[in-house]
C-alpha positions as CSV (number, residue, x, y, z in Angstrom):
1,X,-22.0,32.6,37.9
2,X,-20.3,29.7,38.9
3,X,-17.7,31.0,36.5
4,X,-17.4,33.8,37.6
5,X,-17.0,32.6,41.2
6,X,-14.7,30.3,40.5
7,X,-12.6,33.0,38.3
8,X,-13.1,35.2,41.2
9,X,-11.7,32.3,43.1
10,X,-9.0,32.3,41.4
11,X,-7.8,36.0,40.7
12,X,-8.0,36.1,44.6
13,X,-5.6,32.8,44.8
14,X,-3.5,34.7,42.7
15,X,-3.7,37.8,44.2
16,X,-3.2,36.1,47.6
17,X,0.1,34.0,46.5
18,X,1.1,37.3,45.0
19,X,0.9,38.5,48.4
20,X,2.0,35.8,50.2
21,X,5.3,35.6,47.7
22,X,6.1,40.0,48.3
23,X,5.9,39.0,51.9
24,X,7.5,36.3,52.0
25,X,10.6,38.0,49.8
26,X,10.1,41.3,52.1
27,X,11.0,38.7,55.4
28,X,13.4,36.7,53.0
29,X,15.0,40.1,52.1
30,X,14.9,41.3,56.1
31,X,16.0,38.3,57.4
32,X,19.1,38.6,54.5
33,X,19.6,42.3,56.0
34,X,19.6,41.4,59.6
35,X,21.7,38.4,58.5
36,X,24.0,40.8,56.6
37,X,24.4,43.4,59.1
38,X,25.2,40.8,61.7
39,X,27.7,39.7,59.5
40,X,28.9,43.2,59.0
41,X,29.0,43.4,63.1
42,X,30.8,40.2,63.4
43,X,33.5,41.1,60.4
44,X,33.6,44.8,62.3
45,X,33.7,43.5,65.7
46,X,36.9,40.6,63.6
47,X,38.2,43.7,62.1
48,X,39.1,45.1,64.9
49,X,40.3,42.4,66.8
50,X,42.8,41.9,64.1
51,X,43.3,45.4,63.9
52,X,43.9,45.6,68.1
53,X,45.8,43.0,67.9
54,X,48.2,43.4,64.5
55,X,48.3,47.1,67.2
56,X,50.1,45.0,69.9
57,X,52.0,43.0,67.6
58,X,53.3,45.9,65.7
59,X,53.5,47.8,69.2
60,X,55.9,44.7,70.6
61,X,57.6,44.8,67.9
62,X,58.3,47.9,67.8
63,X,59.5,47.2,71.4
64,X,62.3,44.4,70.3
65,X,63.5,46.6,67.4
66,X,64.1,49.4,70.3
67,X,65.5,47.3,72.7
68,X,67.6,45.6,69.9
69,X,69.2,48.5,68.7
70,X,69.9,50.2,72.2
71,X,71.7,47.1,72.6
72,X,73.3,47.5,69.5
73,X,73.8,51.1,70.4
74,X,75.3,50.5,73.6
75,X,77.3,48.1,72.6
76,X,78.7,50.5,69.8
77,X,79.1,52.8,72.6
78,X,81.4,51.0,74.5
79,X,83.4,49.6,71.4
80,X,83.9,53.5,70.8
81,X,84.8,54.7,74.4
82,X,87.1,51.4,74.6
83,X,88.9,52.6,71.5
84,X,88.6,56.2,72.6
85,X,90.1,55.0,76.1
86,X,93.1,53.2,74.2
87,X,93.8,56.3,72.1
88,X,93.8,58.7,74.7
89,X,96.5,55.8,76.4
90,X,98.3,55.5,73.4
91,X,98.7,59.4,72.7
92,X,99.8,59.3,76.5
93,X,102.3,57.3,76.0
94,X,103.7,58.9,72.9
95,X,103.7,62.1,75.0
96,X,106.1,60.1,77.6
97,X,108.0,58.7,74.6
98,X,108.8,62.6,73.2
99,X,109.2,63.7,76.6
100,X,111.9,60.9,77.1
101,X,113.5,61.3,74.1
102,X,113.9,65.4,74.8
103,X,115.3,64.0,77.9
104,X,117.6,62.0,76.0
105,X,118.4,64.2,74.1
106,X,118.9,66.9,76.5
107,X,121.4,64.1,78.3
108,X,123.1,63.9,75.6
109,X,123.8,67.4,74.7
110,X,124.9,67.8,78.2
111,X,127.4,64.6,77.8
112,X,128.6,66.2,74.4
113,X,129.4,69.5,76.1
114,X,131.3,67.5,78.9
115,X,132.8,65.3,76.7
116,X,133.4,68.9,74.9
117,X,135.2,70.4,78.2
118,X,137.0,67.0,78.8
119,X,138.3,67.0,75.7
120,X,139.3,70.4,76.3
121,X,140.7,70.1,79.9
122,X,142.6,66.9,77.8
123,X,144.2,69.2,75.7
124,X,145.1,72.3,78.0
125,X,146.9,69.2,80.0
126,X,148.7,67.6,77.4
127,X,149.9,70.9,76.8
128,X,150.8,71.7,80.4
129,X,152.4,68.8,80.3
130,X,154.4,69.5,77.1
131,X,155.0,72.8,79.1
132,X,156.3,71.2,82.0
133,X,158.6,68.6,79.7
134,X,160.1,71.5,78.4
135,X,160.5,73.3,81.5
136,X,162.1,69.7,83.3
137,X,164.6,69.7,79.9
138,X,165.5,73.3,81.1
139,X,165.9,72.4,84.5
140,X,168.0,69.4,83.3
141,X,170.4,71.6,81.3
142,X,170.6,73.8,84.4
143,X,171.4,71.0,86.4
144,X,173.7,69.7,84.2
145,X,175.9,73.0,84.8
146,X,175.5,73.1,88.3
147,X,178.0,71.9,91.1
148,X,176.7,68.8,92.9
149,X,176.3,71.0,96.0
150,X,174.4,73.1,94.0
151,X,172.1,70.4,92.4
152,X,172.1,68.6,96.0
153,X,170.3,71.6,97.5
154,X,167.9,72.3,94.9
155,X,166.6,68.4,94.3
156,X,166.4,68.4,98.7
157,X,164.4,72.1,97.8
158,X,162.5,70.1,95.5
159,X,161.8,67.2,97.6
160,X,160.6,69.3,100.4
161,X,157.9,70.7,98.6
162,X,156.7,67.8,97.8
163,X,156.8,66.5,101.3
164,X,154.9,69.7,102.6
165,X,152.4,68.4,100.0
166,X,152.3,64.9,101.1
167,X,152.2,66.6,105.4
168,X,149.3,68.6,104.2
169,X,147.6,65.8,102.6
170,X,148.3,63.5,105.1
171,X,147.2,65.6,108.2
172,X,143.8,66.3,106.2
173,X,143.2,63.0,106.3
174,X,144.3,62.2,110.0
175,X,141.9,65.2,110.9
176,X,138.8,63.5,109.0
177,X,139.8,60.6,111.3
178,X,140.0,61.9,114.1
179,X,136.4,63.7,114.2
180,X,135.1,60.5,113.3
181,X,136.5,59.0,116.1
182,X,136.1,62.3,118.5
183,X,132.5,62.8,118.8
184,X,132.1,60.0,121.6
185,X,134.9,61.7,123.7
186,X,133.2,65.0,122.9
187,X,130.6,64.3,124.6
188,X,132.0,62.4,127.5
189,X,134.1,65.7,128.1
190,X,131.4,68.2,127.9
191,X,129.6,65.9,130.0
192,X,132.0,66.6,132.3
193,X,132.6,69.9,132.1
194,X,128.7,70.3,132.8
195,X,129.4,68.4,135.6
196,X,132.2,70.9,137.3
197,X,130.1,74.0,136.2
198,X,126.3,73.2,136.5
199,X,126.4,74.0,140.3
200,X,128.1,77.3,140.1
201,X,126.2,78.6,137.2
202,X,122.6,77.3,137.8
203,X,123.2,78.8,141.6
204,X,124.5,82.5,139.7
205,X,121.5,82.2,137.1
206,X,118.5,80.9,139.1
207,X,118.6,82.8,142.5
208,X,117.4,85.8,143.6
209,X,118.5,86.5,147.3
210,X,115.6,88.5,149.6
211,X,117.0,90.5,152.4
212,X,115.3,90.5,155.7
213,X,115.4,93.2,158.9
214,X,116.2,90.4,161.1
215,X,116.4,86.7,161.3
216,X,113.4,86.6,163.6
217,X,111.2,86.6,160.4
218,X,112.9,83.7,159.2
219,X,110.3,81.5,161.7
220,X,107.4,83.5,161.2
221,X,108.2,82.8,157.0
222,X,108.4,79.1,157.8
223,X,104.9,79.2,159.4
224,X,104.4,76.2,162.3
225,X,105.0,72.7,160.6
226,X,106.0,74.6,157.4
227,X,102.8,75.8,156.1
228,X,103.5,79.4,155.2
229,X,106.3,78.1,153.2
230,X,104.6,74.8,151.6
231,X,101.9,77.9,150.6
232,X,104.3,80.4,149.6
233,X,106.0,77.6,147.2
234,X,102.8,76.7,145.9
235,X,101.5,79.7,145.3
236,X,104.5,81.1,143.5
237,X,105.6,77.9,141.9
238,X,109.3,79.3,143.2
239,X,111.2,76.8,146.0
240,X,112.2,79.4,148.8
241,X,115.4,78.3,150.4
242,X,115.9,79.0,154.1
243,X,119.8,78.3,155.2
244,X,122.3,80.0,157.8
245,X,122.7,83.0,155.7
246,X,122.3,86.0,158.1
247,X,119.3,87.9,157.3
248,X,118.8,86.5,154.2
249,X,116.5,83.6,152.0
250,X,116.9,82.4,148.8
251,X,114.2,82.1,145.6
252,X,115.1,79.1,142.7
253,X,113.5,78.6,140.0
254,X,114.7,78.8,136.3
255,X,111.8,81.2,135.7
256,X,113.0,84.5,135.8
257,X,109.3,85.9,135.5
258,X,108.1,83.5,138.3
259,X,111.5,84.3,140.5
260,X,110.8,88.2,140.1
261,X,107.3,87.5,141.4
262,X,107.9,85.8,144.3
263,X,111.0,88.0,145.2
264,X,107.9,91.1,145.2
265,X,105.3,89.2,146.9
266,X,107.9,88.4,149.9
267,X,109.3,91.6,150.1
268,X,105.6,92.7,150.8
269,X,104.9,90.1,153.3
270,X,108.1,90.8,155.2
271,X,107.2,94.4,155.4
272,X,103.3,93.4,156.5
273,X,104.1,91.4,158.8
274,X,101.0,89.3,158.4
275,X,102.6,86.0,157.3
276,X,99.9,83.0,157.1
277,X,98.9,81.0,154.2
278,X,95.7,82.8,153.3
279,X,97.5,86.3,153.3
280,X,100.4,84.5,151.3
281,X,97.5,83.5,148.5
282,X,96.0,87.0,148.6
283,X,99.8,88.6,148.3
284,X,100.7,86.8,145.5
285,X,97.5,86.6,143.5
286,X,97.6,90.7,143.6
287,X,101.3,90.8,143.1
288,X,101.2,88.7,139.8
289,X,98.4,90.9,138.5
290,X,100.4,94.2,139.3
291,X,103.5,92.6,137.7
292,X,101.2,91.6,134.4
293,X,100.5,95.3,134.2
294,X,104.3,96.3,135.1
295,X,105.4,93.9,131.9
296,X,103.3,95.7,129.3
297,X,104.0,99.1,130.9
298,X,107.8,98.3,130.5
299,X,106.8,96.2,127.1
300,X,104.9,100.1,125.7
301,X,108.1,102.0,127.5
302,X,110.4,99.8,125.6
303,X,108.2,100.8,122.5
304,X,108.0,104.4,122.7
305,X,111.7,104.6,123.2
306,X,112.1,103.2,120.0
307,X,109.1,104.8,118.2
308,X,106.8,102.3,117.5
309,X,103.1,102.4,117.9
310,X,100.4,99.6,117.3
311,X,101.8,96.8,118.9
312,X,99.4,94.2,120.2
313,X,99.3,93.8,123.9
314,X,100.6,90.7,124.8
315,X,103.5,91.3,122.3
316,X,104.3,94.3,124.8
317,X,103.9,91.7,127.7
318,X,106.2,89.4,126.3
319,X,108.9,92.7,125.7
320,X,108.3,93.0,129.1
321,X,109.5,90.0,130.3
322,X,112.5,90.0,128.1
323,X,113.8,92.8,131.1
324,X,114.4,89.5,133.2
325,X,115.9,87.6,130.8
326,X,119.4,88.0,129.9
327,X,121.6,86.2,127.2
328,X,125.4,86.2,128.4
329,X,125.2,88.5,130.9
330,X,123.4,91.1,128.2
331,X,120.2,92.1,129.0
332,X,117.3,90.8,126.4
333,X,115.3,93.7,126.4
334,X,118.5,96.5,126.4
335,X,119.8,93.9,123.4
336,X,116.5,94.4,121.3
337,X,116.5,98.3,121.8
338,X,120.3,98.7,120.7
339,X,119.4,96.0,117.8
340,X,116.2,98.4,116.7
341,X,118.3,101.7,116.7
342,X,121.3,99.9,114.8
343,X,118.9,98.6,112.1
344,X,117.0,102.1,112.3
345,X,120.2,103.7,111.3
346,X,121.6,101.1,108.9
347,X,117.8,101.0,106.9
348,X,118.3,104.9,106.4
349,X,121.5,104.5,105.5
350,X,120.3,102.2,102.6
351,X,117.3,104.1,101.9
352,X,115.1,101.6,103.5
353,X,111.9,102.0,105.5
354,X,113.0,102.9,109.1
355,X,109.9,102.1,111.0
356,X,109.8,98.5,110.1
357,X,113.4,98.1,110.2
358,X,113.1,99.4,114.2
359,X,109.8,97.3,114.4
360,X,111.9,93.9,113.3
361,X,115.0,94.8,115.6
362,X,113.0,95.6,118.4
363,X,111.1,92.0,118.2
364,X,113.7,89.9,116.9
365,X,114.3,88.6,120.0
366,X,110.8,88.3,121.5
367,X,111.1,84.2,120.9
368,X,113.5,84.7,124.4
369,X,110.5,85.7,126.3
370,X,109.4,82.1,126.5
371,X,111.9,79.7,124.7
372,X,112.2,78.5,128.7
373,X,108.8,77.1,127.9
374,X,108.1,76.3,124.7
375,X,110.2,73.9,122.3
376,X,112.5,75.0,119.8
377,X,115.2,77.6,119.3
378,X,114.3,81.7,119.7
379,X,114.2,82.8,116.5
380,X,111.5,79.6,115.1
381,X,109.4,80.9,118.9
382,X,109.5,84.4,117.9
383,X,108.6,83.8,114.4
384,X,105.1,81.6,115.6
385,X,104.5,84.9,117.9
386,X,104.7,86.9,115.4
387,X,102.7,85.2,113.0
388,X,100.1,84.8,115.7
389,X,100.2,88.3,116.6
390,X,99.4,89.5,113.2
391,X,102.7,91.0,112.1
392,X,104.2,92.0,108.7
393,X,106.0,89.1,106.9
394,X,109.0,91.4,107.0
395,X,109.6,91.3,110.4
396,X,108.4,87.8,110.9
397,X,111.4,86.5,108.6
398,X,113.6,89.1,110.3
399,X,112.9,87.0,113.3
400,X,113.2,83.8,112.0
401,X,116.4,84.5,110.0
402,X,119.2,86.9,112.3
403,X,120.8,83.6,113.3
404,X,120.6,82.1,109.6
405,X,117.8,79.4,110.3
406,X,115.8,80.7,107.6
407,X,116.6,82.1,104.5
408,X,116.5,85.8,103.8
409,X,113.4,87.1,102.3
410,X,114.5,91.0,102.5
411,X,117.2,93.3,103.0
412,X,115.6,94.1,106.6
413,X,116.5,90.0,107.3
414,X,119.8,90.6,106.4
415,X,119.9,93.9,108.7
416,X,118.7,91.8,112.0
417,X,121.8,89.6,111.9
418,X,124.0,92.5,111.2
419,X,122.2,94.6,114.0
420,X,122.4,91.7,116.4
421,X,125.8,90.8,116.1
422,X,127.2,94.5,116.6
423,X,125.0,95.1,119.7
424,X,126.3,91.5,121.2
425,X,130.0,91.8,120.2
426,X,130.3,95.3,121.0
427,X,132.9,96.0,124.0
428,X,131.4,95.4,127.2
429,X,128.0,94.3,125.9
430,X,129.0,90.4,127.2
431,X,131.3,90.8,130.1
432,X,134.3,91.9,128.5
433,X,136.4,95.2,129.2
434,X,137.4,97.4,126.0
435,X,140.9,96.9,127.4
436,X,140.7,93.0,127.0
437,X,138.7,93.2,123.9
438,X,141.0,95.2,121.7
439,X,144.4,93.5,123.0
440,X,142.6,89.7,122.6
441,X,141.8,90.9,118.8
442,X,145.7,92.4,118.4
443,X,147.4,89.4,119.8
444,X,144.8,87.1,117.1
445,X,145.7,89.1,114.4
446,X,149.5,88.9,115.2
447,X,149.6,85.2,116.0
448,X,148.2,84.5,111.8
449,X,150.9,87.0,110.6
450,X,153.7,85.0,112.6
451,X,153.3,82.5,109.8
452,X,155.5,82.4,106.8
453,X,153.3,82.9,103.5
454,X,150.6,84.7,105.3
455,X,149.9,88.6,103.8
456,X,146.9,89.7,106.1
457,X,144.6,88.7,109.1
458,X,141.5,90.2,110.4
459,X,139.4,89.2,113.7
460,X,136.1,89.4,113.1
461,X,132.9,88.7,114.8
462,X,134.1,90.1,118.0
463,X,137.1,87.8,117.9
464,X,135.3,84.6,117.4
465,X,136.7,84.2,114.0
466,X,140.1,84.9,111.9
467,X,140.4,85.4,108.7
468,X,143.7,84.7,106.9
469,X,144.9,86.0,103.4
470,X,148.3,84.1,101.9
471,X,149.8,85.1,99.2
472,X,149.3,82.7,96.1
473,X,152.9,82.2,95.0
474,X,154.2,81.6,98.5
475,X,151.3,78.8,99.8
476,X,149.9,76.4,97.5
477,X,146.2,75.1,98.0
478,X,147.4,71.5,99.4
479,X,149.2,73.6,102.3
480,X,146.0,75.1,103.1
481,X,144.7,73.0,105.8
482,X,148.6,72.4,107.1
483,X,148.7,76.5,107.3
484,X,145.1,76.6,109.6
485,X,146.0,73.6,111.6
486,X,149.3,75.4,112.7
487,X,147.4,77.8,113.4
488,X,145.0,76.7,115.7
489,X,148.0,75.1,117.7
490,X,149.3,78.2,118.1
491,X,146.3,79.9,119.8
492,X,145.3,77.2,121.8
493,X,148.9,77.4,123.3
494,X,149.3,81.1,123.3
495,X,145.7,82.6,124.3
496,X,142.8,82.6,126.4
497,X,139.4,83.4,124.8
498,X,136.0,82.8,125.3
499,X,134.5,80.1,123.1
500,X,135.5,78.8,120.2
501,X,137.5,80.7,117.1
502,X,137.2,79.9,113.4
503,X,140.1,80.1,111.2
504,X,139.8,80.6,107.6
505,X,142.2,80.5,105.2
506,X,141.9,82.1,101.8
507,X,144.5,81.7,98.9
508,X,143.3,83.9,95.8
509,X,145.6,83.9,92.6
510,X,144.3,86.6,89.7
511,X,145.4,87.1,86.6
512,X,145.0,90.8,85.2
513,X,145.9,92.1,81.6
514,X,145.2,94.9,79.4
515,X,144.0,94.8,76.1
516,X,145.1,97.5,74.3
């Protein structure tokens, strides 16, 4: 029993340290998993430190690499636009190189074919001279058989010539002198001449004379204290000048338009009666805007005489005005008429456009209207109007171009200076009877032909210039400016003419044959 017990005993001992050992190995072999899977945690949680941060290593870098080679690449960059810079420079300047040297040798083409023509000129002298050698040999042997009376005249023929050459020379050269030296007493002369004639042709071209019924009406125009004339001349912009002339009073000014005006406007007071300085303001106020309307009726009458349509309105203003203003005695607006019907029928003549050939001569002169206010000459005035006005090129250069102070864009150009200078030069067009006309242009003519080598003369331009044709073998081209110089002696001493007269001297030589 005890046995049995104790057997008992120890079957449970071992049963007991069997259990005790499987639980202790089960909390050996938990405790290894928890330990293990901690571990696994921790090298997890290590893994992907290292992973995060080999991430931001490889990430920065990445970031150097990048920044490296856009460094690198930039700098590459501007190595290649530097050389791309000095290539472009250096192709430039071969390109100036080629063009210089096609310069150069352009140059010297053009020196070869002078040095060409030199040497030819060279050789045609030599033998000219070889010619004239000859010819002095023949002379010689000539001489030789003359009688010294004989060879006594022809060497004093010979040395003549050659003194006429020397004269000729001599007097071109004391003329160059002299209009250096002659502008200063010019001027002091035409100053003076100004002097004698301002009074007496201001007081012929700036007046306009008012008559009046009685010189009663002189008081009432002078107003008390002068205040209906200080009005008057205000209003008008006109000085009216009241003297001893019976029945009479006087309107200055240098504006014709302005002049006309105020001419009107006193007539009308005169013949009211009612002189005071309001009236005087009312009077002229409605007189300048009937007169406005009296220019462009006159301007659109000038117009339809002509034919022409479609002309803006203050263009047939300013025709208007060009009624008052006269050139020379010739009246503007009559000028521009004859100028458009002479272009008119010179433009058909050629086949040319008649319309706009009338449309440039009637407004060639339009510049007049206002070259009193405006700087400049006429024709670079009338060209601005016209170009402000809208009109046709044509016509514009026609404007800017009949006295030659443009160049000639068209045939119609050419026409206006042609058209111009007949209507002004034409017979009593500038104070000048036919009789005196034709027997100033006879007595020119005959004064050139008095002259020993001359062939033919012609006045032309209305007698402002001569033209003078010598014969070749007679007048050599060194005597030239002797021949036009005696000339001009001649008709200052012998004539009286308006103005100044150009002489021009032409010596032609031609040589003809036949080949046959």
């Amino acid at each position: 029993m005890v046995i049995l017990y104790i057997a008992g005993g120890v079957v449970f001992g071992l049963i007991a340290g069997w259990w005790l050992g499987e639980l202790f190995e089960k909390n050996k072999l938990k405790k290894a998993k928890e330990d293990a899977g901690k571990i696994l945690r921790e090298a997890k949680a290590h893994g992907e430190e290292v992973v995060r941060k080999a991430d931001l290593d490889g990430k920065e870098l990445l970031y150097k690499l990048r920044v490296d080679f856009e460094k690198q690449h930039a700098s590459k960059k501007e190595e290649l636009f530097q050389l791309e810079k000095r290539l472009t420079q250096r192709e430039e300047n071969l390109e100036k190189r080629l063009d210089f040297i096609e310069n150069r040798e352009v140059e010297l083409t053009k020196r070869n074919e002078n040095l060409k023509r030199l040497s030819e000129g060279l050789e045609r002298k030599d033998a000219m001279l070889t010619q004239l050698i000859e010819e002095e040999k023949e002379k010689l042997k000539r001489v030789s058989s003359l009688s010294p009376q004989e060879a006594r005249e022809l060497l004093l023929k010979r040395y003549e010539e050659e003194l006429r050459a020397d004269k000729a020379k001599m007097v071109r050269s004391m003329e160059e002198e002299v209009k250096e030296e002659a502008d200063k007493k010019a001027k002091e002369i035409i100053s003076l001449a100004i002097q004698r004639c301002a009074v007496e042709h201001t007081t012929e071209t700036t007046v306009s004379v008012v008559q009046l019924p009685n010189d009663e009406i002189k008081g009432r125009i002078i107003g008390r204290e002068g205040r209906n004339i200080r009005a008057f001349e205000m209003a008008t912009g006109v000085d009216l000048v009241i003297d001893d002339t019976p029945e009479a009073v006087s309107l200055s000014s240098f504006d014709p338009i302005k002049r006309e005006v105020s001419r009107v406007a006193l007539e009308k007071l005169v013949q009211d009666g009612r002189i005071h300085p309001a009236r005087i303001e009312e009077v002229v106020d409605k007189t300048k805007q009937e007169f406005d309307k009296k220019l462009i009726e006159e301007g659109k009458a000038a117009a339809f005489e002509v034919g022409m349509h479609n002309l803006h309105p203050e263009l047939l203003k300013l025709l208007g005005k060009l009624k008052y203003r006269t050139s020379f005695g010739q009246n503007a607006l009559q000028h521009s008429k004859e100028v458009a019907f002479i272009m008119g029928i010179l433009a058909s003549e050629l086949e040319l456009d008649t319309r706009i050939a009338k449309r440039a001569g009637l407004l060639h002169d339009i510049g007049k209207a206002v070259d009193h206010q405006v700087e400049g000459t006429h024709a670079q005035i009338g060209g601005e109007l016209l170009k402000k006005y809208g009109e046709n090129e044509i016509v514009i250069n026609a404007a800017e171009s009949h006295h030659e102070e443009a160049e000639f864009q068209s045939l119609y150009s050419l026409l206006s200076l042609i058209a111009d200078a007949i209507s002004a030069s034409r017979p009593g067009a500038r104070r000048e009877t036919l009789e005196t006309y034709i027997k100033r242009l006879k007595q020119l003519e005959t004064v050139a032909k008095s002259f020993e080598g001359v062939d033919k003369s012609y006045a032309i331009q209305a007698g402002r210039e001569i033209r003078v044709i010598v014969h070749p073998n007679k007048v050599k081209d060194e005597e030239i400016s002797l021949l036009s110089h005696d000339i001009k002696k001649k008709i200052e001493e012998e004539m009286d003419y308006p103005g100044n007269i150009k002489i021009t001297v032409i010596r032609e030589t031609r040589a003809v044959d036949y080949a046959k």
